[in-house]
N, C-alpha and C positions, 0 to 999 in steps of 0.2 A: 088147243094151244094158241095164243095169242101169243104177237110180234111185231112190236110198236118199231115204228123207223121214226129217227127225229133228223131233220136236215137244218144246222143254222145258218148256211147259207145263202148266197144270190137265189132267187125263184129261177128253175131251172136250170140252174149252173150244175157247178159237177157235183156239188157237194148233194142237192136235190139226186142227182142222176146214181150215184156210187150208191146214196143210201134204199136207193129202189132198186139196186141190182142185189143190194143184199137183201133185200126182203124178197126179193125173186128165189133167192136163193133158199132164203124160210120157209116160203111157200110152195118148193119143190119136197119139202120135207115135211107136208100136210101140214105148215100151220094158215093160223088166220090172221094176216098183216091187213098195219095200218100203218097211214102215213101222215106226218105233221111238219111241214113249217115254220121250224120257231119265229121268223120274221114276218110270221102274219099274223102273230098272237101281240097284244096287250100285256106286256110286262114289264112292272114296273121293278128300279131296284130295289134292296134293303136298304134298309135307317138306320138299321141297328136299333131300331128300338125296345126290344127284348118282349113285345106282347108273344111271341110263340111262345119264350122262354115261361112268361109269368102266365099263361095258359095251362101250360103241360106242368106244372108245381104246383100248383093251384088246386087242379082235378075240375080242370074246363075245358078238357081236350086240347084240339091242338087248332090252335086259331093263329090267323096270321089278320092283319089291320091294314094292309093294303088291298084294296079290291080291283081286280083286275083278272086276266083272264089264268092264271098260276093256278086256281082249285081245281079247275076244269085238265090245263093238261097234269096238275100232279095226278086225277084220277084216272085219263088216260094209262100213264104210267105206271101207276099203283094196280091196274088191272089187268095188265100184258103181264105174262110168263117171262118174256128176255124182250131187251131195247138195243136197239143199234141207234148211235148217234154218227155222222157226221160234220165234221166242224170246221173251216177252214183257219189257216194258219194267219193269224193273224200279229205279226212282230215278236214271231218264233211261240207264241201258246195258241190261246183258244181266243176267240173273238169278245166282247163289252157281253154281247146277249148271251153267252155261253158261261160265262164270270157272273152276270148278272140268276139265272139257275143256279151257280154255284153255292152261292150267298143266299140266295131262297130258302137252299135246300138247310146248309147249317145247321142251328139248333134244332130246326123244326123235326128234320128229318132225321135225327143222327138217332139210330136203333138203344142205343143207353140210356137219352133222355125219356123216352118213348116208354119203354120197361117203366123206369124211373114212376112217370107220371100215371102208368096203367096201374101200376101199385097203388099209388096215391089215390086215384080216383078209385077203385074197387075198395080201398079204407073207407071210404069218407063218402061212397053214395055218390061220386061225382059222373061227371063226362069222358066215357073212355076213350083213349086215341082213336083213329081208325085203325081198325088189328093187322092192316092189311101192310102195314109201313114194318111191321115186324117180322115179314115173312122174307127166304129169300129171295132172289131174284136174281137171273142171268144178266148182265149189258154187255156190252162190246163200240168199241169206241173207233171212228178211222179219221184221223187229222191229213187235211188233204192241201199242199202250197203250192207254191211259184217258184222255190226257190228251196236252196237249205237251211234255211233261218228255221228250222223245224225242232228247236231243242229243250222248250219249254212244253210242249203239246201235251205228251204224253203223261207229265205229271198234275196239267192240270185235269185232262180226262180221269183219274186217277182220283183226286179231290173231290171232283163230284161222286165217288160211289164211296165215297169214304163213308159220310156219314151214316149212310142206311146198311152198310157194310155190303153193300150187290157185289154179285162177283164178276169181276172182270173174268172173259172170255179171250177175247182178242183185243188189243191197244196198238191199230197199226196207223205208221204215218206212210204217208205219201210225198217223198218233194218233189220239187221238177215235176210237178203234174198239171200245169195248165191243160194241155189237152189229153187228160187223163181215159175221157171217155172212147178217143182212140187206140190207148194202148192197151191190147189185147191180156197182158198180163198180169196188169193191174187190176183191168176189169174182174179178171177171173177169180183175183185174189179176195174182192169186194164180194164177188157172188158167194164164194168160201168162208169167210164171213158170217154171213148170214145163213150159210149152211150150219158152222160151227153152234152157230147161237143155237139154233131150233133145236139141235141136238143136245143139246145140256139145260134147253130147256125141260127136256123131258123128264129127265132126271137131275134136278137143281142140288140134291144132294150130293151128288157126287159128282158133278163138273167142277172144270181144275182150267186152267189159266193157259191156254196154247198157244201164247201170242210170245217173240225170242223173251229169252229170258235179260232183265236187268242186270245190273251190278248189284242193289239190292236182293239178298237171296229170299226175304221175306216178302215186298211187294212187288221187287221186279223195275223199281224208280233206278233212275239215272241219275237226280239230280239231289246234292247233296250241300248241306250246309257248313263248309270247312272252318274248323279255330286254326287262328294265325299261328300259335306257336307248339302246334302239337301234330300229329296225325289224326286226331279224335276227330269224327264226323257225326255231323244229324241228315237220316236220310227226311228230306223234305215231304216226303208221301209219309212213311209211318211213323215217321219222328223218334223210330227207334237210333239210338245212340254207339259207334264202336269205333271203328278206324278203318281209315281208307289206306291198305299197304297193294305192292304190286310185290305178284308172288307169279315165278315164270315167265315173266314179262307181261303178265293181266294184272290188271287193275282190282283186285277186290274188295268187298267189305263188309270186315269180322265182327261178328260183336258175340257179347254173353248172353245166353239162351236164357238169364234171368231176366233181360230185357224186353221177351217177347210179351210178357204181358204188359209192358207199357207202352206197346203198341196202339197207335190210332184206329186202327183197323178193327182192333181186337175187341170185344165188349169186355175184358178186363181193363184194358188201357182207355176205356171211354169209362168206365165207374171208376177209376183214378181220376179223371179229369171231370166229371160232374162232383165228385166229393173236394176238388179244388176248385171248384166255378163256385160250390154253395158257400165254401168259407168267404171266399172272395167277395159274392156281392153278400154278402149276411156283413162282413165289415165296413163296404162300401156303402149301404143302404145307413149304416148306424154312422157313420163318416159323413153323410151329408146333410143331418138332421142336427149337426152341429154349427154353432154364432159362424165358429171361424170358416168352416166350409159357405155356407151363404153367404157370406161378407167379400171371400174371395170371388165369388160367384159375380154377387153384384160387381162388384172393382170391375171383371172383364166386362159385363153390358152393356155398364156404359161407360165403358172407354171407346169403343166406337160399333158402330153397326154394318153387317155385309152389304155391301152395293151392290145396286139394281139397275138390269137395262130399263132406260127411258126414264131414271129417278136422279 
């Protein structure tokens, strides 16, 4: 059993430090941990330029056009049984490099498109994904601050396991933790942690999510996207759709269990949404092959160009 620790913090700081107590923690539970650094890797962000997407449709596997050190730790990743991340709180979420994985991960990684493209290329003779982005996987996430500006963290932790559908474990924040590494309870809590992990890695089938529960009854989000003139809410994690009412003085929120398959999480709510991405660029690709789309095209180019230092 392997058990990847990811720290994106300062070298040495707490974020490095919490994420090696939980892996202390894994490896009191016989497994075999490793430790990474995301601020000593080589990673650039996405362009959006869609080569994974036109990879994996194609039946050319799953390629990405930035070269950089991302293949190396996706196969880290891709090889560990459960990952703990650590992240520091940065302006209440997750830090640029930690946003920057997020968007890596996207298309590339999202378990529907993957199916999608394993089909395709087993039609057609092509390049099959790597099988291993299909399989499940444990994480566990611990967002560690300065302060309580801590309110965004957890759903971006959240977003990263989205696509490959990994199961969250544990998604704990830390605030008022500068001197984290002296507080005995916190600590303890980090080491637990990584006990948790190792444990449902054993059995990835039936590990379950034991970090407090959200307001979301489905992925446990906090944070939700409210319409101005109704009760109607979108939770921001699974994008499932209901209302936000306060029942005994809690806050909850309802929705229709025919919703759950248009869940982000869900691989039925991710073949809803690649059956909407195909229509979408199938019209937009035939949309720009058209006078008036080039024409509009050129008009922006040369109306003016981005500026450069030193130009």
């Amino acid at each position: 059993m392997k058990i990847l620790g990811v720290s994106s913090g300062s070298k040495n700081g707490n974020n490095d430090s919490m994420c090696k107590e939980a892996l202390m923690g894994a490896k009191e539970m016989g497994a075999e941990v490793e430790f990474i650094h995301l601020l000593s890797l080589d990673l650039k962000y996405c362009t959006g330029c869609i080569s994974c997407v036109m990879s994996l449709f194609t039946g050319k596997g799953n390629r990405c056009a930035l070269k950089d050190d991302f293949d190396w730790l996706l196969d880290k990743m891709l090889d560990a049984d459960g990952i703990v991340f650590a992240t520091p709180i940065f302006v209440k979420g997750t830090p640029g490099i930690f946003h920057t994985l997020i968007d890596r991960f996207g298309p590339r990684m999202d378990r529907g498109n993957n199916l999608i493209a394993t089909r395709i290329s087993e039609e057609k003779g092509g390049k099959i994904p790597d099988p291993r982005i299909l399989k499940d996987k444990v994480v566990s996430y611990m967002g560690i601050g300065g302060s309580d500006w801590t309110t965004r963290i957890q759903c971006d932790h959240g977003l990263h396991a989205l696509p490959p559908m990994w199961k969250i474990i544990d998604n704990e924040v830390f605030p008022w933790s500068k001197g984290i590494v002296m507080e005995d309870e916190k600590v303890a809590r980090a080491h637990q942690i990584g006990v948790n992990l190792a444990k449902a890695a054993k059995n990835t089938a039936s590990a379950t999510y034991l970090g407090e529960p959200g307001v979301c009854p489905h992925c446990h989000s906090r944070n939700f996207y409210l319409n101005d003139n109704s009760s109607e809410a979108i939770c921001c994690l699974c994008g499932i759709i209901g209302e936000i009412k306060v029942v005994n003085g809690k806050v909850v929120f309802e929705f229709p269990e025919e919703q759950l398959k248009h869940a982000h999480d869900m691989l039925s709510g991710k073949m809803i949404h690649a059956d909407d991405i195909q229509k979408n660029e199938g019209s937009n690709m035939a949309l720009m092959k058209t006078d008036e789309f080039k024409a509009r095209i050129k008009n922006y180019k040369e109306f003016i160009s981005a500026s450069m230092p030193g130009v």
